[in-house]
ZAMARGU-4260 file (C-alpha; in steps of 0.2 Angstrom, whole numbers, plus 5000, padded with zeros to 4 digits):
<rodrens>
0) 5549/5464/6783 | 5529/5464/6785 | 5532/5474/6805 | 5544/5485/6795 | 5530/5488/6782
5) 5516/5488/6797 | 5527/5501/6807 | 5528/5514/6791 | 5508/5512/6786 | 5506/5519/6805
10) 5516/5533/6801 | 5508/5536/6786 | 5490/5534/6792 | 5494/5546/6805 | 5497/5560/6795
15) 5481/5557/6786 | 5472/5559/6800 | 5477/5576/6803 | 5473/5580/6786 | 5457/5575/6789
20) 5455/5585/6806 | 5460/5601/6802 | 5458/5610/6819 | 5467/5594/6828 | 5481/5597/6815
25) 5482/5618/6821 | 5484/5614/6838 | 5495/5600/6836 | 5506/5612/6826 | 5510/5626/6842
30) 5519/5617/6853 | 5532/5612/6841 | 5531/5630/6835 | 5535/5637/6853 | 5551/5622/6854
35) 5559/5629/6838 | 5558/5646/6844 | 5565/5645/6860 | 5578/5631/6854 | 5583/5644/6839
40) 5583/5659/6850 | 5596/5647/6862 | 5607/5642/6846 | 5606/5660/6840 | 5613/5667/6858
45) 5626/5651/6859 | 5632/5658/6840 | 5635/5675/6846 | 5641/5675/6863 | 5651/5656/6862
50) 5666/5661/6860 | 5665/5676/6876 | 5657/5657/6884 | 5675/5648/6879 | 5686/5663/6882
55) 5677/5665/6901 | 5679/5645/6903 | 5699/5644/6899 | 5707/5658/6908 | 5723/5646/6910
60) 5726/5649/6890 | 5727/5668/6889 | 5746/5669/6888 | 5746/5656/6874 | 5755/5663/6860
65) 5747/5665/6841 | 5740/5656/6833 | 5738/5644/6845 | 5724/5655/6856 | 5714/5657/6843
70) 5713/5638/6836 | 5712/5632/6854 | 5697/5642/6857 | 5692/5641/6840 | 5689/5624/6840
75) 5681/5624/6859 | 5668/5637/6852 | 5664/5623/6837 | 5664/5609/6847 | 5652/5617/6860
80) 5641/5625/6845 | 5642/5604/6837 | 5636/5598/6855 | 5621/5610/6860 | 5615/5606/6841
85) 5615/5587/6844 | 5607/5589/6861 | 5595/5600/6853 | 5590/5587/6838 | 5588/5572/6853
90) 5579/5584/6865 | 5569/5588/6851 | 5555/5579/6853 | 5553/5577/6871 | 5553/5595/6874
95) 5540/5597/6863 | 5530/5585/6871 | 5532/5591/6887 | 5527/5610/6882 | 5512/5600/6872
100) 5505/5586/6885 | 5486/5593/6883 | 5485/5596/6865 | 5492/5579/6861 | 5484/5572/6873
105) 5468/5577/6867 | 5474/5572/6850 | 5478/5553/6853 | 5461/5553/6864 | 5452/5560/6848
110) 5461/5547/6835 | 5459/5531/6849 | 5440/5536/6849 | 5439/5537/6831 | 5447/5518/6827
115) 5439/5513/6839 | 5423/5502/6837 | 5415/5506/6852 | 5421/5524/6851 | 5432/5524/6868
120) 5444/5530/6874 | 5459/5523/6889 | 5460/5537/6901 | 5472/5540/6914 | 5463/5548/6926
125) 5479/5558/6933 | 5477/5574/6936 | 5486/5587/6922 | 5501/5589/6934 | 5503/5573/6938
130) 5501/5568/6920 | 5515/5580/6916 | 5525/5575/6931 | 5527/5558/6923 | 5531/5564/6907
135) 5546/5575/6912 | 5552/5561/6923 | 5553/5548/6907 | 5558/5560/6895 | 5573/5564/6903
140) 5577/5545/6906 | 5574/5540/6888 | 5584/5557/6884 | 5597/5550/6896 | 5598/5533/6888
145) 5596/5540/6871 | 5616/5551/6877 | 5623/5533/6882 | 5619/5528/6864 | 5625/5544/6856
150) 5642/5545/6864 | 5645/5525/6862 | 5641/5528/6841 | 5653/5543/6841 | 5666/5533/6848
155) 5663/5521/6836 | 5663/5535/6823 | 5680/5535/6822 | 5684/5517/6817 | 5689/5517/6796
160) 5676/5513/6785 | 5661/5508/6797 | 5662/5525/6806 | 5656/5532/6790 | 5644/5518/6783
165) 5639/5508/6796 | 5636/5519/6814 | 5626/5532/6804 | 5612/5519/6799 | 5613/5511/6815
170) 5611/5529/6823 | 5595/5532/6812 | 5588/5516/6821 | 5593/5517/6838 | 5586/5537/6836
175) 5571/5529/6828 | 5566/5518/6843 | 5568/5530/6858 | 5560/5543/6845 | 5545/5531/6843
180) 5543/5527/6862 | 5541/5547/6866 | 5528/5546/6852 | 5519/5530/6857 | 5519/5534/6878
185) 5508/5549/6874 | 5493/5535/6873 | 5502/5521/6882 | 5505/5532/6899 | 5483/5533/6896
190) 5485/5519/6899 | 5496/5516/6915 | 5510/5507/6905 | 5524/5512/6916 | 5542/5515/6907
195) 5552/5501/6911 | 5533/5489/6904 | 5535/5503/6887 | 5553/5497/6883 | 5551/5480/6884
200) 5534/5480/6874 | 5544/5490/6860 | 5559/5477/6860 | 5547/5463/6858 | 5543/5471/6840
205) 5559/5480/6838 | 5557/5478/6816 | 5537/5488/6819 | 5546/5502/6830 | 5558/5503/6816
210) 5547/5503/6802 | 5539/5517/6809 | 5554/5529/6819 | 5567/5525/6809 | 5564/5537/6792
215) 5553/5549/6805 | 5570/5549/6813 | 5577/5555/6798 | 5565/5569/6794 | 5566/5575/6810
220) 5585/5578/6808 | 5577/5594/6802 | 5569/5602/6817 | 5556/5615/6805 | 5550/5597/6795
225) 5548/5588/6814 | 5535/5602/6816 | 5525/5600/6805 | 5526/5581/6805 | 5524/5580/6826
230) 5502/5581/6827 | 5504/5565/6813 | 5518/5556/6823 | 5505/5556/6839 | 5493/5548/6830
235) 5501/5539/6821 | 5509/5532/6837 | 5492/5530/6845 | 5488/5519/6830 | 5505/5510/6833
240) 5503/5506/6854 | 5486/5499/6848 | 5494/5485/6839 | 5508/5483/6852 | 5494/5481/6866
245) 5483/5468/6854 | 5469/5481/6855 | 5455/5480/6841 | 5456/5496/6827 | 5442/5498/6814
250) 5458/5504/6801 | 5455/5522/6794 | 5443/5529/6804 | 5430/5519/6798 | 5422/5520/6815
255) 5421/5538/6815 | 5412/5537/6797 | 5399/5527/6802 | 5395/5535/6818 | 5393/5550/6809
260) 5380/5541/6798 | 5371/5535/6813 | 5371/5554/6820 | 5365/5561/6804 | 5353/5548/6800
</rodrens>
């Protein structure tokens, strides 16, 4: 219960942070902008032209009588509209990492300097391509994995009772992790913490990942609310890898205050 306490404060503190950096906040904000737009334009297009998309894909039904043409495609056109919407809620977040690798990197440079107590940094050292390279590789593996769990918990879905009660919490979690671990490699791949090294660091707390992707994964069901709540999820998850590595943090940014003082003084 205290890790599941822990992992929530990280959340917490990370979205003071960007309230108290207003310009890191901005920035964090366009990528996650320029994901919803595209994703919205995509949904929109899938909503007008799906059906013409089913219709194309089942010539082998054209001759079927009324009404049965129309509930067969019908329902095709609903499952494919249901699917592209999951895919777009667990793509979510990678994507918008992927289209954000320099202002989020920048950003959990910024908060790792700030708790700091000698004011560094862990840098990588990669160059941007390379850096982004990386990330697109273990996105789509998490992404990958992420699938697995989806289509075992929809199968599971359908079992009385715990298909309605059950899978849906356990969905929150399972989303939760693999959420935090997008979150938390920004700073981790800093640190040259390969994917397979990330993983098994996040089981070995698995009640702190919760804590802190668990009700993230629950806001970001909403992709507009993930938006806003992305910049503070990096740092937050900055804040979090800290902890997982054993890595001293002057809580709060108290660092930063006093080397302001020292500047100013």
């Amino acid at each position: 219960m205290r890790d599941l306490g822990a992992g929530f404060s990280y959340l917490l503190q990370g979205q003071r942070w960007v309230a108290r950096h207003g310009r890191q906040y901005g920035f964090g904000l366009l990528p996650g902008l320029v994901t919803l737009v595209l994703y919205a334009a995509a949904l929109v297009a899938l909503a007008l032209w799906g059906e013409d998309a089913v219709g194309w894909a089942t010539p082998f039904a054209d001759g079927w009588p009324s009404p049965w043409l129309g509930l067969f495609r019908g329902f095709l056109t609903a499952v494919l509209f249901a699917l592209a919407l999951l895919l777009a809620v667990v793509t979510f977040t990678a994507v918008t990492l992927l289209i954000g690798q320099p202002f989020y990197e920048n950003l959990s440079e910024r908060v790792d300097r700030d708790v700091s107590p000698d004011g560094s940094a862990p840098e990588s050292g990669l160059p941007l391509w390379r850096e982004l390279w990386i990330s697109a590789r273990d996105s789509l593996r998490i992404v990958v994995r992420a699938a697995l769990w989806g289509i075992l918990l929809f199968a599971c879905g359908f079992i009385p009772f715990v298909g309605q009660t059950v899978v849906p919490v356990i969905g929150f979690f399972v989303t939760g992790f693999f959420l935090t671990e997008e979150l938390a490699g920004v700073a981790l791949q800093r640190r040259g913490v390969e994917l397979r090294e990330r993983l098994a660091l996040l089981r070995s707390r698995k009640t702190l990942i919760w804590g802190f992707g668990t009700p993230l994964a629950a806001a970001f069901v909403v992709p507009f609310v993930a938006v806003f709540l992305m910049p503070g999820a990096v740092a937050g998850a900055t804040l979090l890898a800290r902890d997982l590595l054993g890595e001293e943090t002057d809580e709060d940014g108290a660092a930063e205050d006093r080397r302001d003082q020292d500047v100013s003084s």
